[in-house]
C-alpha positions in Angstrom: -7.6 -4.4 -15.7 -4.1 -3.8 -14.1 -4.5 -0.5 -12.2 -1.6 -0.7 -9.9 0.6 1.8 -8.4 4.0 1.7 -7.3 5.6 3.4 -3.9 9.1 4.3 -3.1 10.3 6.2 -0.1 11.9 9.3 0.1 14.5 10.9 2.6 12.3 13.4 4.0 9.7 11.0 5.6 7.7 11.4 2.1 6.7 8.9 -0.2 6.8 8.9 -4.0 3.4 7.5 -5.9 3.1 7.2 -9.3 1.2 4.6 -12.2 3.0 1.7 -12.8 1.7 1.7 -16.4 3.1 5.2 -17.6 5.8 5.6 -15.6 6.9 8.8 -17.1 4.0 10.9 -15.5 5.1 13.2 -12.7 5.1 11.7 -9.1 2.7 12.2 -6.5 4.4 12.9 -3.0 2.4 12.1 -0.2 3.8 12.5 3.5 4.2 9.1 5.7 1.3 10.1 7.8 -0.9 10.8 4.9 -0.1 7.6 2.7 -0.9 5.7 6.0 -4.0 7.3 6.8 -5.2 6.6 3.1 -4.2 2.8 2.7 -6.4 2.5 6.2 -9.3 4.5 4.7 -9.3 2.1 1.6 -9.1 -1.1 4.5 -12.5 0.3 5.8 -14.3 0.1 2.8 -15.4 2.0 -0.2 -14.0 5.3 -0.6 -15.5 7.9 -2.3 
């Protein structure tokens, strides 16, 4: 499978998230503390 996402930064300490395989869907916008708290949630383990 090739579930990937891609990021991109935004001016207003934001990020932009969206699916790398339909790239027309809207963007998710995550702040910089949230996207960070979530990639070290997924380090830990399982999330559910």
């Amino acid at each position: 499978m090739n579930n990937c996402v891609e990021t991109a930064p935004l001016d207003d300490h934001q990020l932009a998230v969206r699916d790398s395989k339909d790239t027309g869907l809207p963007q998710l916008r995550f702040s910089a503390t949230a996207w960070t708290s979530f990639v070290a949630a997924l380090h830990g383990g399982p999330v559910s």
